[in-house]
PDB file of N, CA, C, O and CB in Angstrom:
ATOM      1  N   UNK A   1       0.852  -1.169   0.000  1.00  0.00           N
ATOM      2  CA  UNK A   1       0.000   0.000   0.000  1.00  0.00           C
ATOM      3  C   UNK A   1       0.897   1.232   0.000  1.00  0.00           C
ATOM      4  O   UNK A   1       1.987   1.259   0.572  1.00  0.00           O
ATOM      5  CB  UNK A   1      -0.969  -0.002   1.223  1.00  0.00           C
ATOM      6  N   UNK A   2       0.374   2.241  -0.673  1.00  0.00           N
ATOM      7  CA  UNK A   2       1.448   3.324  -0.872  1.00  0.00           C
ATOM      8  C   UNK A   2       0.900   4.563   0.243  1.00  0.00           C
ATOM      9  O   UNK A   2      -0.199   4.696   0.782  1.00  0.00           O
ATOM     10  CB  UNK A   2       1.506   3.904  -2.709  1.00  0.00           C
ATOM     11  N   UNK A   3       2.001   5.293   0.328  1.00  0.00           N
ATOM     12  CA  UNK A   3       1.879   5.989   1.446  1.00  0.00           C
ATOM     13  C   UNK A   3       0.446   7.179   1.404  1.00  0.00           C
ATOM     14  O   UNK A   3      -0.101   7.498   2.460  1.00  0.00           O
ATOM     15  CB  UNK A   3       3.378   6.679   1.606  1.00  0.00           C
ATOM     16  N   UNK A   4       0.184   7.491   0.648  1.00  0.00           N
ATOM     17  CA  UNK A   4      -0.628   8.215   0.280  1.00  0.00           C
ATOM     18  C   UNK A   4      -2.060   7.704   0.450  1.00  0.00           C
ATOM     19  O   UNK A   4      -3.106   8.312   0.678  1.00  0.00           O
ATOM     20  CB  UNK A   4      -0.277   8.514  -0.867  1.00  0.00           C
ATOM     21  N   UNK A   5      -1.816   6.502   0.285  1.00  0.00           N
ATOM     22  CA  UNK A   5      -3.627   5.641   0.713  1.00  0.00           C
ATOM     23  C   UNK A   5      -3.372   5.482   1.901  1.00  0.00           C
ATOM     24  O   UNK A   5      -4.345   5.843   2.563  1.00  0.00           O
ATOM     25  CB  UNK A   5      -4.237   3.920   0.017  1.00  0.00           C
ATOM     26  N   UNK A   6      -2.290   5.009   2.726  1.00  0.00           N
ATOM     27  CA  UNK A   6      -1.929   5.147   3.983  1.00  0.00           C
ATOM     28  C   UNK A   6      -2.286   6.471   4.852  1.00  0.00           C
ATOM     29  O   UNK A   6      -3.192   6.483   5.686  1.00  0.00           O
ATOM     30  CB  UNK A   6      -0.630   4.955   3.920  1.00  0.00           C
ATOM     31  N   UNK A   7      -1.702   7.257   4.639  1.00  0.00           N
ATOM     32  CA  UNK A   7      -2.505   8.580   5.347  1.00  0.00           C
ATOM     33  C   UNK A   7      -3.803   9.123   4.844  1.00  0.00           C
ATOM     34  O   UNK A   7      -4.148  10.144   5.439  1.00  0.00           O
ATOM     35  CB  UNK A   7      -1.647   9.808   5.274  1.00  0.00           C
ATOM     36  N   UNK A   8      -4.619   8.709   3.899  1.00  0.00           N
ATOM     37  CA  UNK A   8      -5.630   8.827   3.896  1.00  0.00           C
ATOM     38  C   UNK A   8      -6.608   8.371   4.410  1.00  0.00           C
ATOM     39  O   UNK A   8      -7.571   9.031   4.800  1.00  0.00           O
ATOM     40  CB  UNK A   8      -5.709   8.836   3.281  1.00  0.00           C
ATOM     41  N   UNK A   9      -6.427   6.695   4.499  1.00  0.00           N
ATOM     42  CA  UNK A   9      -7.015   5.702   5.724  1.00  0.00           C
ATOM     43  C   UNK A   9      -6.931   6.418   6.913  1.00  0.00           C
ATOM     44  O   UNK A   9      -7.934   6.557   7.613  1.00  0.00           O
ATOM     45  CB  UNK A   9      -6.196   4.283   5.974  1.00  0.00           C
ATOM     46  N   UNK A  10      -5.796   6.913   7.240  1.00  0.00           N
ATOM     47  CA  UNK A  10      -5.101   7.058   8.912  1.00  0.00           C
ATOM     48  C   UNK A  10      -6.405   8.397   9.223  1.00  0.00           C
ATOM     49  O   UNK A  10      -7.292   8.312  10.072  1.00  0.00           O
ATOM     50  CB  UNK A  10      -2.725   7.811   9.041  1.00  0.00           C
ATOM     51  N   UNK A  11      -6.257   9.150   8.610  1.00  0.00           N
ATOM     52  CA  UNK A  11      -7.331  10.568   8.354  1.00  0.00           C
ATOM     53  C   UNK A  11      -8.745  10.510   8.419  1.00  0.00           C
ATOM     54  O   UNK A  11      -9.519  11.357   8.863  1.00  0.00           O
ATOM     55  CB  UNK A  11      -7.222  11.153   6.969  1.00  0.00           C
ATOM     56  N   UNK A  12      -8.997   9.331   7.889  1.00  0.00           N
ATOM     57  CA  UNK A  12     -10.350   9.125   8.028  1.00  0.00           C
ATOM     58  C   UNK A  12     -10.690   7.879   9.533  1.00  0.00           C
ATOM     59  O   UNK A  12     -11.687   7.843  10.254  1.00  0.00           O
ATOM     60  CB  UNK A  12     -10.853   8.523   6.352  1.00  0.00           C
ATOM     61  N   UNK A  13     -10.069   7.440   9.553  1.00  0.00           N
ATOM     62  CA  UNK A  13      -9.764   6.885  11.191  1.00  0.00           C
ATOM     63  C   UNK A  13      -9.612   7.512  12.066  1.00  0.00           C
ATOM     64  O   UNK A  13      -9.899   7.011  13.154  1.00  0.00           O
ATOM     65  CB  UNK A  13      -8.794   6.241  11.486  1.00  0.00           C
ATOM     66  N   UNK A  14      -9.143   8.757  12.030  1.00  0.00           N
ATOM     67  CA  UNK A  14      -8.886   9.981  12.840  1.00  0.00           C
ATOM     68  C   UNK A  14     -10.233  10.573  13.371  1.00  0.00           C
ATOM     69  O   UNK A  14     -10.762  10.592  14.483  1.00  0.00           O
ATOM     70  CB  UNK A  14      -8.112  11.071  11.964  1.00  0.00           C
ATOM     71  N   UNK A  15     -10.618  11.104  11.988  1.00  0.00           N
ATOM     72  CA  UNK A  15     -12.119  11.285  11.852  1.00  0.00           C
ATOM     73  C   UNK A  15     -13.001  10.870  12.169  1.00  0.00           C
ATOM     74  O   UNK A  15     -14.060  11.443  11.914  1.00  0.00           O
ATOM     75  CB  UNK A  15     -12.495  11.265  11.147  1.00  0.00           C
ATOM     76  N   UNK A  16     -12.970   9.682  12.870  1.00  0.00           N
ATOM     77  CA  UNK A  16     -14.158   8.434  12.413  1.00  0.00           C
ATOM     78  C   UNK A  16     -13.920   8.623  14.376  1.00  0.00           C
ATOM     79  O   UNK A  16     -14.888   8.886  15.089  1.00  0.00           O
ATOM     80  CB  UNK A  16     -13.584   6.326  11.050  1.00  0.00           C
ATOM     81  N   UNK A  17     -12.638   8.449  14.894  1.00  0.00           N
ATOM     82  CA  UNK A  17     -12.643   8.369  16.346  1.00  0.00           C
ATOM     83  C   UNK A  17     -13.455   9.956  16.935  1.00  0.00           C
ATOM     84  O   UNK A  17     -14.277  10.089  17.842  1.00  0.00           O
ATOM     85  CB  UNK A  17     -10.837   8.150  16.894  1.00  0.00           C
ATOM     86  N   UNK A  18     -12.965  10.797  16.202  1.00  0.00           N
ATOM     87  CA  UNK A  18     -13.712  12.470  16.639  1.00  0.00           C
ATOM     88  C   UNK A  18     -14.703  12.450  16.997  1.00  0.00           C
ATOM     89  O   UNK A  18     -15.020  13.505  17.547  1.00  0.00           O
ATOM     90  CB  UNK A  18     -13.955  13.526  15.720  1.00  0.00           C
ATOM     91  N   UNK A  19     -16.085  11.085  16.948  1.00  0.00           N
ATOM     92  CA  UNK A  19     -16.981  11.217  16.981  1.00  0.00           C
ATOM     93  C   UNK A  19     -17.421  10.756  18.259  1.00  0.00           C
ATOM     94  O   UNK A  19     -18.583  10.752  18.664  1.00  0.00           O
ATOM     95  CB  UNK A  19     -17.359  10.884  16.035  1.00  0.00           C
ATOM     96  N   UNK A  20     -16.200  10.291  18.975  1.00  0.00           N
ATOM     97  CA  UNK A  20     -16.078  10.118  20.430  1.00  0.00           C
ATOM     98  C   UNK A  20     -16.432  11.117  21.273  1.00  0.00           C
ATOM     99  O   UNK A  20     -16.916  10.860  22.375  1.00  0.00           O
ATOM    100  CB  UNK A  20     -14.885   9.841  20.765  1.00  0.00           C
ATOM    101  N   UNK A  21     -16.202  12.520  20.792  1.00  0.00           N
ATOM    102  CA  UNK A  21     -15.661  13.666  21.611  1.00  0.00           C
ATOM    103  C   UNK A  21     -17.409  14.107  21.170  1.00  0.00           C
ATOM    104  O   UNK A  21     -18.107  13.567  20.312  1.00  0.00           O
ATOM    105  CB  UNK A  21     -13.904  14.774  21.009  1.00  0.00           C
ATOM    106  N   UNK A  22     -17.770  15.272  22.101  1.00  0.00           N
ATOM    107  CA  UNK A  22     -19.164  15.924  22.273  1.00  0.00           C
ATOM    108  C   UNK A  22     -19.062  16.853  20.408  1.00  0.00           C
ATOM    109  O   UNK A  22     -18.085  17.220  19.756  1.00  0.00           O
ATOM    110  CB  UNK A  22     -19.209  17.295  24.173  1.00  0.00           C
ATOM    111  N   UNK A  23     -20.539  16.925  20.131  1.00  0.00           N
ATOM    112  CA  UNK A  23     -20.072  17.885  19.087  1.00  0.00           C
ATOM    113  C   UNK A  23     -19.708  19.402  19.071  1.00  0.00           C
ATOM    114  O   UNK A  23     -19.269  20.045  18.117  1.00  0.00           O
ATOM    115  CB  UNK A  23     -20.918  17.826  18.291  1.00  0.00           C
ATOM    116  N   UNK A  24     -19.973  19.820  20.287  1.00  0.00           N
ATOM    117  CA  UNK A  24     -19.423  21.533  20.171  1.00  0.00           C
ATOM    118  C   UNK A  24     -17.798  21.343  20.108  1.00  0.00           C
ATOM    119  O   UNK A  24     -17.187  22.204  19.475  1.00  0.00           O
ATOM    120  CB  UNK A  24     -19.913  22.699  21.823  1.00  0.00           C
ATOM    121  N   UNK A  25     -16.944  20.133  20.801  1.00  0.00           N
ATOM    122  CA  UNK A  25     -15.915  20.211  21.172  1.00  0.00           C
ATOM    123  C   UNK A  25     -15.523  19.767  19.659  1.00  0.00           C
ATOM    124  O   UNK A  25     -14.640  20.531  19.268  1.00  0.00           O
ATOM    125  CB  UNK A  25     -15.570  19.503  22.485  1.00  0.00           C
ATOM    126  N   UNK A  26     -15.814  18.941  18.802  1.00  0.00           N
ATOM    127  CA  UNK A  26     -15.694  18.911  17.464  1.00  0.00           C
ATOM    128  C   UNK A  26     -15.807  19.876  16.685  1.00  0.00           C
ATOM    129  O   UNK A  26     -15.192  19.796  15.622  1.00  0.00           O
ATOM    130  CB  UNK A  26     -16.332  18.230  17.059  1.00  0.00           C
ATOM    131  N   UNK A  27     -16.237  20.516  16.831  1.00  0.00           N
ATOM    132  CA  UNK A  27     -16.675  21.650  15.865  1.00  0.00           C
ATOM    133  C   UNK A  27     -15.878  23.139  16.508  1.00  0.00           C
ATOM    134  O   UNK A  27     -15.975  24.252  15.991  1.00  0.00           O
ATOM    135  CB  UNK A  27     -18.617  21.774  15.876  1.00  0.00           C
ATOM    136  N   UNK A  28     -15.175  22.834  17.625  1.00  0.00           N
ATOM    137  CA  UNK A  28     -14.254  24.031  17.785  1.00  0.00           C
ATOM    138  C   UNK A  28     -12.979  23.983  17.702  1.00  0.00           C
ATOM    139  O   UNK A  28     -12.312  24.957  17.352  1.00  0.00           O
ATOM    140  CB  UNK A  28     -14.367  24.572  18.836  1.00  0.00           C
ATOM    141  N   UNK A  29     -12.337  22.514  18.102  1.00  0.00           N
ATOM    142  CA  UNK A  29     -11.467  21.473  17.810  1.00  0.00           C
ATOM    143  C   UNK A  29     -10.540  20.664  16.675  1.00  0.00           C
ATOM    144  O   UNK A  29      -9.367  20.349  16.476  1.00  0.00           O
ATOM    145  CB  UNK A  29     -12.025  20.902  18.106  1.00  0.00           C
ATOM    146  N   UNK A  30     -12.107  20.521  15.956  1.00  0.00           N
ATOM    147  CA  UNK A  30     -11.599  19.200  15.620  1.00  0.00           C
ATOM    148  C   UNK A  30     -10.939  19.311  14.218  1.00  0.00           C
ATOM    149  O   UNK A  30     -10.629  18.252  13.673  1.00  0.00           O
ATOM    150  CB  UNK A  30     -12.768  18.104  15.646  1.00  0.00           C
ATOM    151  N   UNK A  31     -10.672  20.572  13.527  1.00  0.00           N
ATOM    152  CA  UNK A  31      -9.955  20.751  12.647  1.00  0.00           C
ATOM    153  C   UNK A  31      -8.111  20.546  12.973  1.00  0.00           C
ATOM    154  O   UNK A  31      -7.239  19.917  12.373  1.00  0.00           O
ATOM    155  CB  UNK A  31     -10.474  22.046  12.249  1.00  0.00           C
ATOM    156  N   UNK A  32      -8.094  21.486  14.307  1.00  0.00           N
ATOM    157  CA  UNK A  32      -6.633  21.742  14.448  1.00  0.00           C
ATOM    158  C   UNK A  32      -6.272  19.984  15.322  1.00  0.00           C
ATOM    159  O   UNK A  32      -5.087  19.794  15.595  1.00  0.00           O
ATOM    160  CB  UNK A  32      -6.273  23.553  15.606  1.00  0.00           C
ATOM    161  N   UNK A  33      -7.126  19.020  15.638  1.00  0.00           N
ATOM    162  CA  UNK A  33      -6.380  17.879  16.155  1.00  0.00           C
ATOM    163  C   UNK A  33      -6.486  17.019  14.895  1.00  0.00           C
ATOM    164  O   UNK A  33      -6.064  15.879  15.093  1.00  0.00           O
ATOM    165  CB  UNK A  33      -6.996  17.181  17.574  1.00  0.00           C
ATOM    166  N   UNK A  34      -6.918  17.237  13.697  1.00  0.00           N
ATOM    167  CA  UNK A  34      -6.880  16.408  12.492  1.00  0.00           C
ATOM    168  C   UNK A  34      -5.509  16.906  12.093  1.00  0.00           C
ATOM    169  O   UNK A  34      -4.489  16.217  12.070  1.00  0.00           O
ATOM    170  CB  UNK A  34      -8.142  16.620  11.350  1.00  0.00           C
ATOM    171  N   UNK A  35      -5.614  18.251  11.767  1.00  0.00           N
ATOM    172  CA  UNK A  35      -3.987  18.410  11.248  1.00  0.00           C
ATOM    173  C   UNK A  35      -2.678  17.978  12.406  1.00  0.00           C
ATOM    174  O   UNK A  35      -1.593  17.523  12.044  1.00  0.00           O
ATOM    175  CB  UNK A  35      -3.747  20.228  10.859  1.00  0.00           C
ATOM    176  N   UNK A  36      -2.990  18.184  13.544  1.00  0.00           N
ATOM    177  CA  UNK A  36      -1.899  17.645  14.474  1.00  0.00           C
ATOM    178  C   UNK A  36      -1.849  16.154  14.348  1.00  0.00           C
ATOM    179  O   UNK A  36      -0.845  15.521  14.020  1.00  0.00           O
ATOM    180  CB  UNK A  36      -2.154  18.039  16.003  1.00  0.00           C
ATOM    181  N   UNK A  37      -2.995  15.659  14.631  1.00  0.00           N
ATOM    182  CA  UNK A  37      -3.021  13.836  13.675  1.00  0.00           C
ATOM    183  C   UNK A  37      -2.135  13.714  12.792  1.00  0.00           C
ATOM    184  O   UNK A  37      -1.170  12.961  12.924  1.00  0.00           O
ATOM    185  CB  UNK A  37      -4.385  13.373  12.667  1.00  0.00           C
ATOM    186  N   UNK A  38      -2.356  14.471  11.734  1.00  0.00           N
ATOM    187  CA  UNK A  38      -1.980  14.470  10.533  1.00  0.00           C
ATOM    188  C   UNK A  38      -0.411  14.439  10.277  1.00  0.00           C
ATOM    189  O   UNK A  38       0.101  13.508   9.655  1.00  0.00           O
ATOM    190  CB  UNK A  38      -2.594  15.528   9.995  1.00  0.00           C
ATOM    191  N   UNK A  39       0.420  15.632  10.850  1.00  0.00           N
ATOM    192  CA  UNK A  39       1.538  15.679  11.416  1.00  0.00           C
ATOM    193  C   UNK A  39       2.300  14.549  11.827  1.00  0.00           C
ATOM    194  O   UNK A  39       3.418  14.225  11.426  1.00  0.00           O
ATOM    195  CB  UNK A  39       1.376  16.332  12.273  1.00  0.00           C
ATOM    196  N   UNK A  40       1.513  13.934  12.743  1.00  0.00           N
ATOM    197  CA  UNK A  40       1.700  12.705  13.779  1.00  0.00           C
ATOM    198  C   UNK A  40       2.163  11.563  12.888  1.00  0.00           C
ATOM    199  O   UNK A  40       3.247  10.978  12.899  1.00  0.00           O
ATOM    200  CB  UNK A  40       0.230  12.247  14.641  1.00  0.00           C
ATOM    201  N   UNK A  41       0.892  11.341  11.964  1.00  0.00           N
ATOM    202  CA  UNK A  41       1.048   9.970  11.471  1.00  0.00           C
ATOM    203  C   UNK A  41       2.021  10.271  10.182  1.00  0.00           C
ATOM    204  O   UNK A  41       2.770   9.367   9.811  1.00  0.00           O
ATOM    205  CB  UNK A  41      -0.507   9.190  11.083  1.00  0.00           C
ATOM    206  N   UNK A  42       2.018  11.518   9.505  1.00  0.00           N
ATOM    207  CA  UNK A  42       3.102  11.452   8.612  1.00  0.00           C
ATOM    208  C   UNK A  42       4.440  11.708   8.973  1.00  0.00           C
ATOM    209  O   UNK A  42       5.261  11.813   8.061  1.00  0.00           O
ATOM    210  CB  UNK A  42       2.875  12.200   7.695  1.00  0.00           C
ATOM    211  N   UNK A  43       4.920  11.865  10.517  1.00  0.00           N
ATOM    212  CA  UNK A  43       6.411  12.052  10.583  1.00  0.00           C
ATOM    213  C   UNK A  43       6.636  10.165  11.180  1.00  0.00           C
ATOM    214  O   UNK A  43       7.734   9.614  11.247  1.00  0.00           O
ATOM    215  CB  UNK A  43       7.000  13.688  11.960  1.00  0.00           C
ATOM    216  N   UNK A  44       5.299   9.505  11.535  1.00  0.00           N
ATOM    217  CA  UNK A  44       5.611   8.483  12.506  1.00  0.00           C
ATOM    218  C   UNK A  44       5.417   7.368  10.986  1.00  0.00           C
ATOM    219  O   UNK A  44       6.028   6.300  11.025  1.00  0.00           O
ATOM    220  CB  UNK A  44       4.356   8.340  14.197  1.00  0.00           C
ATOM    221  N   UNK A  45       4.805   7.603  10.077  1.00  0.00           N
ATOM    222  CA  UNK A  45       5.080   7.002   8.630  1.00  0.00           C
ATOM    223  C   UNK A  45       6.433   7.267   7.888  1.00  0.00           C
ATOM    224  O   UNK A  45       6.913   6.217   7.462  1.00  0.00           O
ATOM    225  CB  UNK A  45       4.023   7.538   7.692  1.00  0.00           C
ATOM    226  N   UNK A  46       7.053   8.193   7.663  1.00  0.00           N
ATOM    227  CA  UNK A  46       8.523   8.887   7.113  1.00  0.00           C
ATOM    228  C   UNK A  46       9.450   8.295   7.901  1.00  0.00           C
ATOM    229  O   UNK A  46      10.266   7.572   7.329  1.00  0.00           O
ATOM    230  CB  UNK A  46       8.727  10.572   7.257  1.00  0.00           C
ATOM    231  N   UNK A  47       9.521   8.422   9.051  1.00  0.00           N
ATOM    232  CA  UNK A  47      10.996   8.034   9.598  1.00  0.00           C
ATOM    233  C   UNK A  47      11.165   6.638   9.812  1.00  0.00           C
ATOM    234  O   UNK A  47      12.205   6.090   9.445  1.00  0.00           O
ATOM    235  CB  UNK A  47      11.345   8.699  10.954  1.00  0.00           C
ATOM    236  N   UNK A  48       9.927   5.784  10.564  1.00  0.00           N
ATOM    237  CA  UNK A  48       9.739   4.591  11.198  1.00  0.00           C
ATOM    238  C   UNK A  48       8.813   3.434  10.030  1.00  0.00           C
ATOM    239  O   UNK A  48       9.150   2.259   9.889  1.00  0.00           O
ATOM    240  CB  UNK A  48       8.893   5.009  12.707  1.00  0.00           C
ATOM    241  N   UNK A  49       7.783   3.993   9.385  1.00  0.00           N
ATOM    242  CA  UNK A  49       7.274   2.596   8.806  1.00  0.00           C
ATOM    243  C   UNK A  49       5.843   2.747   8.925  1.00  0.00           C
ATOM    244  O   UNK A  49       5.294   3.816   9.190  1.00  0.00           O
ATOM    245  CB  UNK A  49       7.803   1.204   9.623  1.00  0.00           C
ATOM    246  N   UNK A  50       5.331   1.793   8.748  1.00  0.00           N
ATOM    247  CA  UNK A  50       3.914   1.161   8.755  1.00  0.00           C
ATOM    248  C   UNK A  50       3.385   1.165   9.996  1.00  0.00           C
ATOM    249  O   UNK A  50       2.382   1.679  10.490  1.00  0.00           O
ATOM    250  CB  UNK A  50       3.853  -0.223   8.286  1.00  0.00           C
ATOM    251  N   UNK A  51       4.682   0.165  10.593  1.00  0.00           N
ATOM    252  CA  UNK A  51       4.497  -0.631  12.731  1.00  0.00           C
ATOM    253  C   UNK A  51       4.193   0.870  13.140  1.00  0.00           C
ATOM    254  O   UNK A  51       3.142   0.887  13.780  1.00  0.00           O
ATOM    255  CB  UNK A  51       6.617  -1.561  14.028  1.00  0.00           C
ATOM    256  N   UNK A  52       4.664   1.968  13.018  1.00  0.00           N
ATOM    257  CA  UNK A  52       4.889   3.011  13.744  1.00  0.00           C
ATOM    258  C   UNK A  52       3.467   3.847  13.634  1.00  0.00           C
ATOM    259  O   UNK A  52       2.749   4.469  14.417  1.00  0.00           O
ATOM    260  CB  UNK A  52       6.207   3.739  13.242  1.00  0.00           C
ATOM    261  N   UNK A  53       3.462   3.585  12.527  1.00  0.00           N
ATOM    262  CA  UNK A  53       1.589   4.203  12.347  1.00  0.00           C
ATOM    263  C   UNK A  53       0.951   3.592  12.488  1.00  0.00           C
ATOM    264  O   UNK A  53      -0.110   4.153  12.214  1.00  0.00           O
ATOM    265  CB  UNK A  53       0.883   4.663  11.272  1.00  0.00           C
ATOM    266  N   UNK A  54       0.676   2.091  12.949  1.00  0.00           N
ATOM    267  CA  UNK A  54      -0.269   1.529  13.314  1.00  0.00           C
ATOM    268  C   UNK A  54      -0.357   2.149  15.078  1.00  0.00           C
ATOM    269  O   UNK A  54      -1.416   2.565  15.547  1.00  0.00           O
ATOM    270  CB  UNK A  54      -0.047  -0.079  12.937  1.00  0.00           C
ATOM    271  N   UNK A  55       0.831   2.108  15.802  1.00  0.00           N
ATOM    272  CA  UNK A  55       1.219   2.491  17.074  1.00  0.00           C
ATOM    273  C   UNK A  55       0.208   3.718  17.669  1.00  0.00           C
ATOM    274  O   UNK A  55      -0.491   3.805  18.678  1.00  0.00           O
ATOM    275  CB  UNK A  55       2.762   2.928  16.972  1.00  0.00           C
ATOM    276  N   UNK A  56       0.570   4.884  16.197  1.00  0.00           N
ATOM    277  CA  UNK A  56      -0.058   6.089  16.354  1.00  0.00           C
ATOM    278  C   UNK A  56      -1.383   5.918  16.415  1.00  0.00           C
ATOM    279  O   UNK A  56      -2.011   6.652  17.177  1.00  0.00           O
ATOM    280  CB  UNK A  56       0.243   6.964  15.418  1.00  0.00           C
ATOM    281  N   UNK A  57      -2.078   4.931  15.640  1.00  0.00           N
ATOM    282  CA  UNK A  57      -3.929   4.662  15.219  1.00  0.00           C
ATOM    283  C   UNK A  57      -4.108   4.186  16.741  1.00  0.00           C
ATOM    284  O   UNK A  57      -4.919   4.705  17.507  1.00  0.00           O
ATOM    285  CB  UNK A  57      -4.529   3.081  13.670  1.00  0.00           C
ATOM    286  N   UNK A  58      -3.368   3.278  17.033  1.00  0.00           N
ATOM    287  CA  UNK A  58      -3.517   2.911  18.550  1.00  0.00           C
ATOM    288  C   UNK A  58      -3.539   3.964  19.583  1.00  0.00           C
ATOM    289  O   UNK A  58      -4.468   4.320  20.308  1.00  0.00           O
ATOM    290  CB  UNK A  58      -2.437   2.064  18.950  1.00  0.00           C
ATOM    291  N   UNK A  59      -2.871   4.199  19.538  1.00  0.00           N
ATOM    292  CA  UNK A  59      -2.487   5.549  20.562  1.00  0.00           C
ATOM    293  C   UNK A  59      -3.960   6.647  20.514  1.00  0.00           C
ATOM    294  O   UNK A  59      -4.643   7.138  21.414  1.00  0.00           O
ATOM    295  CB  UNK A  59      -0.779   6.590  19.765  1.00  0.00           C
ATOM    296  N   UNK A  60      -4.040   6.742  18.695  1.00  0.00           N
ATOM    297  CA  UNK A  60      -4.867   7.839  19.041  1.00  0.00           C
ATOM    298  C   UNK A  60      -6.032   7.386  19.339  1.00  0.00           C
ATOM    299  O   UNK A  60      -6.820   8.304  19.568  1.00  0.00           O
ATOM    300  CB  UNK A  60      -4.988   8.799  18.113  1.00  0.00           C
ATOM    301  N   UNK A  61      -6.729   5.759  19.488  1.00  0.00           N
ATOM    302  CA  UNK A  61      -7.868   5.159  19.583  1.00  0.00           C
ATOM    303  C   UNK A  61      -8.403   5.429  21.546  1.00  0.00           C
ATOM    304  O   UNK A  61      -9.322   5.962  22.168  1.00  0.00           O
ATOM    305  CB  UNK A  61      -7.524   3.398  18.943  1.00  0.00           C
ATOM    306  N   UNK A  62      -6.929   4.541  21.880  1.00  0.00           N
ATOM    307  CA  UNK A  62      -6.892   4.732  23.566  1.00  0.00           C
ATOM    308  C   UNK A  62      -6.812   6.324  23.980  1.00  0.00           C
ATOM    309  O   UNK A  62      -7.370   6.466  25.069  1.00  0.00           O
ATOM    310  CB  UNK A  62      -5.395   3.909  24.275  1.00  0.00           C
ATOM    311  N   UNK A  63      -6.331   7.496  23.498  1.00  0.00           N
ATOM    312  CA  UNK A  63      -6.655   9.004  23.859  1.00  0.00           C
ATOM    313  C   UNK A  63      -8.416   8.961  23.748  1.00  0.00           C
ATOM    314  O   UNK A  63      -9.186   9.053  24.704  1.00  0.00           O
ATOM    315  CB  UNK A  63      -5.798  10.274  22.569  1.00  0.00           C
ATOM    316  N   UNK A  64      -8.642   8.860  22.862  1.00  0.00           N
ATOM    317  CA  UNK A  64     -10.047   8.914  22.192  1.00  0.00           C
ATOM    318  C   UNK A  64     -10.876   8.309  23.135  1.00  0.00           C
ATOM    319  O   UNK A  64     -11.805   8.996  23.561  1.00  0.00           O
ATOM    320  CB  UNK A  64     -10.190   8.176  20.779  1.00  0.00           C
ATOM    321  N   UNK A  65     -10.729   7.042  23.602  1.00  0.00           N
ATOM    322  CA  UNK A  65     -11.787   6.532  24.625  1.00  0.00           C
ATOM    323  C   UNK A  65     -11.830   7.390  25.723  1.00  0.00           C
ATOM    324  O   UNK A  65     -12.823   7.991  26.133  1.00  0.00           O
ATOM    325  CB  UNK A  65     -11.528   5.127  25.155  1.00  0.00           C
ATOM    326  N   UNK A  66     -10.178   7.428  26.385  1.00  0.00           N
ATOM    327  CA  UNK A  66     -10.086   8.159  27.712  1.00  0.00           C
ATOM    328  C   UNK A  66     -10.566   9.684  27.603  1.00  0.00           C
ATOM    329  O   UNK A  66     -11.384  10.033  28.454  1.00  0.00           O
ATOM    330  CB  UNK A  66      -8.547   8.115  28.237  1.00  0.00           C
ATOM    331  N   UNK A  67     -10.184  10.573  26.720  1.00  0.00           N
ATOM    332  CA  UNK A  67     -10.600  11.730  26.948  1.00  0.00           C
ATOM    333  C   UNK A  67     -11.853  12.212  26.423  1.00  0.00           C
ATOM    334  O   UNK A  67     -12.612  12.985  27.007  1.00  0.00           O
ATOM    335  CB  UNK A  67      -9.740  12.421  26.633  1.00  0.00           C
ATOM    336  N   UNK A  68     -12.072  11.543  24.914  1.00  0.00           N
ATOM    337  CA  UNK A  68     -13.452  12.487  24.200  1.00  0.00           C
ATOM    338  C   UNK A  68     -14.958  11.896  25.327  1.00  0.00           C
ATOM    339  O   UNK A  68     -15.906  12.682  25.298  1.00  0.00           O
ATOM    340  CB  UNK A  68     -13.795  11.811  21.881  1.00  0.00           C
ATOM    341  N   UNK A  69     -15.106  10.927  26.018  1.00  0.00           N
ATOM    342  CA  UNK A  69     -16.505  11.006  26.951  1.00  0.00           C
ATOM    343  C   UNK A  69     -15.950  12.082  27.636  1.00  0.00           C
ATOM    344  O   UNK A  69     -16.820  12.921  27.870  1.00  0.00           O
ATOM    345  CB  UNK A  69     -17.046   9.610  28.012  1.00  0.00           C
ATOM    346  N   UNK A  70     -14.846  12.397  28.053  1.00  0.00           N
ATOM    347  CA  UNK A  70     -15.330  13.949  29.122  1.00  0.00           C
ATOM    348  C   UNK A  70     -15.231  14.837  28.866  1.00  0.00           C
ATOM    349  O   UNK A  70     -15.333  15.725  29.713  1.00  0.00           O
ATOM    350  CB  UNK A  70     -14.875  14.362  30.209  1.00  0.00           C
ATOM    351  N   UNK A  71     -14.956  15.138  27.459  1.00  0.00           N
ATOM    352  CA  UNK A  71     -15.094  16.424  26.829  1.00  0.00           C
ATOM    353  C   UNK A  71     -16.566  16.470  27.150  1.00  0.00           C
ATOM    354  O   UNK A  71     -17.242  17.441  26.808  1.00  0.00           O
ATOM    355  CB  UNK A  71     -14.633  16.563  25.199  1.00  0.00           C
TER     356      UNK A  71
END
């Protein structure tokens, strides 16, 4: 899979977790933690690999449970 379908998946997985979080907090939010996502998974794709962005989807799944119910 090429990197480019790779961070596009990762983006819409991103997206797809946002819906964890309340919607005002989305909608004031949730642009600038997509591009910080975004950031995330393309320096943790560039230097490290695939393993490393799966790490990040993980990571950002377990943030997502713990914090978006108390938003």
């Amino acid at each position: 899979m090429n990197r480019d379908r790779l961070m596009k998946i990762s983006e819409r997985w991103f997206r797809l977790l946002l819906h964890l979080y309340p919607a005002d907090f989305r909608d004031e939010m949730g642009d600038a933690l997509v591009e910080a996502y975004r950031d995330r998974a393309r320096d943790a794709l560039t230097r490290h690999g695939v393993f490393r962005l799966a790490g990040v989807w993980l990571t950002a799944l377990a943030d997502s449970l713990r914090s978006g119910p108390g938003e």
